[in-house]
C-alpha positions as CSV (number, residue, x, y, z in Angstrom):
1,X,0.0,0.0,0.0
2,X,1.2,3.5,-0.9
3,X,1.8,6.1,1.6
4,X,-0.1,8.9,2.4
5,X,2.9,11.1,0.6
6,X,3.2,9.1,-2.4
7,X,-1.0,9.7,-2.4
8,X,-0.8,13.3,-2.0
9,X,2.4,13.5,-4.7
10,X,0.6,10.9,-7.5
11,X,-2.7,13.3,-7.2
12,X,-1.2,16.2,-7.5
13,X,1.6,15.6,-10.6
14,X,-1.7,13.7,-12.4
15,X,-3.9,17.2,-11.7
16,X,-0.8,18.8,-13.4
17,X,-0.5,21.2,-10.5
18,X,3.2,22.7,-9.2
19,X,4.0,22.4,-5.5
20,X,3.0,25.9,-5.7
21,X,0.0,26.0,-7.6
22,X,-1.6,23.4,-5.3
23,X,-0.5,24.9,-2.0
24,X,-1.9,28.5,-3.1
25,X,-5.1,26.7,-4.0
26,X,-5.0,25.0,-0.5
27,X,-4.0,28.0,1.4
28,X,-0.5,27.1,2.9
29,X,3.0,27.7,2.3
30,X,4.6,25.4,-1.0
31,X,6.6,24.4,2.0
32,X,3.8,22.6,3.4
33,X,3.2,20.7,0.3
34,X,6.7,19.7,-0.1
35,X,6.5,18.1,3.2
36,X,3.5,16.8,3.3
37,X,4.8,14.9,0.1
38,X,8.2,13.7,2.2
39,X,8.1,10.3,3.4
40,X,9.2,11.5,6.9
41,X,7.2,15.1,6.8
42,X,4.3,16.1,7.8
43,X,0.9,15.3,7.0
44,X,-1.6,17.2,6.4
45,X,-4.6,18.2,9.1
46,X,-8.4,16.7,7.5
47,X,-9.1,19.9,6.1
48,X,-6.0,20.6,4.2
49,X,-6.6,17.2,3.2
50,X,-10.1,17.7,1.7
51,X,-8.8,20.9,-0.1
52,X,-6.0,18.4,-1.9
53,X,-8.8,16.2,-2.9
54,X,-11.0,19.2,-4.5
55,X,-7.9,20.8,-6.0
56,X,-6.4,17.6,-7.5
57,X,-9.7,15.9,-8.0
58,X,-8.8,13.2,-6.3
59,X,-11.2,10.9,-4.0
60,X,-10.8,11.9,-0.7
61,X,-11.4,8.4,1.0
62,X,-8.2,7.0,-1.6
63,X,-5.7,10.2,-0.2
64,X,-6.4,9.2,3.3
65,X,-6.8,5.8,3.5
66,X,-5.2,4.2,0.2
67,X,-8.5,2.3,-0.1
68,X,-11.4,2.7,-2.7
69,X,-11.3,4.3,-6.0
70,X,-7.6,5.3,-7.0
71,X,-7.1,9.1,-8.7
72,X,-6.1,7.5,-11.9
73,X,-9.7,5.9,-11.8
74,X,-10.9,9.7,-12.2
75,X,-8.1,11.7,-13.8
76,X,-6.9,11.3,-17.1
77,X,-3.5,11.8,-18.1
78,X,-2.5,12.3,-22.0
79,X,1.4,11.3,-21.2
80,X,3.0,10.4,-18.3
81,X,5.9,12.2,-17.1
82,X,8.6,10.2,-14.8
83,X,7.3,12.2,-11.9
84,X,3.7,10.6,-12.5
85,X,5.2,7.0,-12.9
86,X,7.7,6.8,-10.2
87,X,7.2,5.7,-6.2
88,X,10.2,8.5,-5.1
89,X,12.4,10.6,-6.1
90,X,14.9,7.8,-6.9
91,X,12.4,6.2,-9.5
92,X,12.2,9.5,-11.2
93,X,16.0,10.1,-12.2
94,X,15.9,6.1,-13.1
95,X,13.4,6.8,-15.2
96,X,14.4,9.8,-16.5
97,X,18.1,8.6,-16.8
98,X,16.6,5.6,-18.8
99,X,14.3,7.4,-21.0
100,X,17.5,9.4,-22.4
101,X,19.5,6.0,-23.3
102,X,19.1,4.3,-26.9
103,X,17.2,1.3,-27.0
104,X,19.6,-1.0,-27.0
105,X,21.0,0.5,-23.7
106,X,18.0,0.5,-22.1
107,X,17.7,-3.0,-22.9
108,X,20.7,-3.6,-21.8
109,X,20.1,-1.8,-18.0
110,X,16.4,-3.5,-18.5
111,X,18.0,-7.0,-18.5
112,X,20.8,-5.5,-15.6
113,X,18.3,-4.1,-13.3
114,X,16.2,-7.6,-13.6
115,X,19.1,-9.7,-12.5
116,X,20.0,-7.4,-9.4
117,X,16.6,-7.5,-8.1
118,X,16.6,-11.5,-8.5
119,X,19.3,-11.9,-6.4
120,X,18.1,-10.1,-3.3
């Protein structure tokens, strides 16, 4: 199950919204947002959590909980970024480091990647 950060950060890069953008429609500091999107920050009180959920359109039940419908059940997005797609911050400059090779290197990493993670 996802945390509440990685919730708050999927909703809010799928709404296309800046740090910024969503924490002037919320009514704190970008500050806030950026921890409340921080594995270890803060999270947000129920209101500025309903405020997230009207501004990114996301269920509200789904960015507390993790349970019932998922944002991408209501959003649509035309092209994912690596921000959308990734867990954390690693993921995203894996991904965007990958999305830059040829495809033969990223086959190559692909088939790299997959034997590291079998050997745990």
């Amino acid at each position: 199950m996802t945390t509440i950060a990685l919730r708050i950060r999927r909703a809010r890069t799928l709404a296309r919204l800046s740090q910024s953008q969503l924490a002037h429609t919320v009514g704190v500091n970008r500050s806030a947002v950026a921890q409340w999107e921080r594995e270890a920050g803060t999270r947000p009180s129920v209101e500025h959590l309903a405020a997230v959920a009207v501004a990114t359109k996301a269920p509200f039940e789904w960015l507390a909980t993790g349970r019932g419908d998922t944002c991408e059940s209501r959003l649509e997005a035309p092209s994912a970024t690596a921000a959308e797609c990734a867990m954390d911050d690693v993921e995203v400059r894996l991904l965007e480091a990958v999305r830059h090779l040829p495809a033969r290197k990223r086959v190559a990493i692909c088939k790299l990647l997959e034997e590291l993670a079998s050997r745990r």
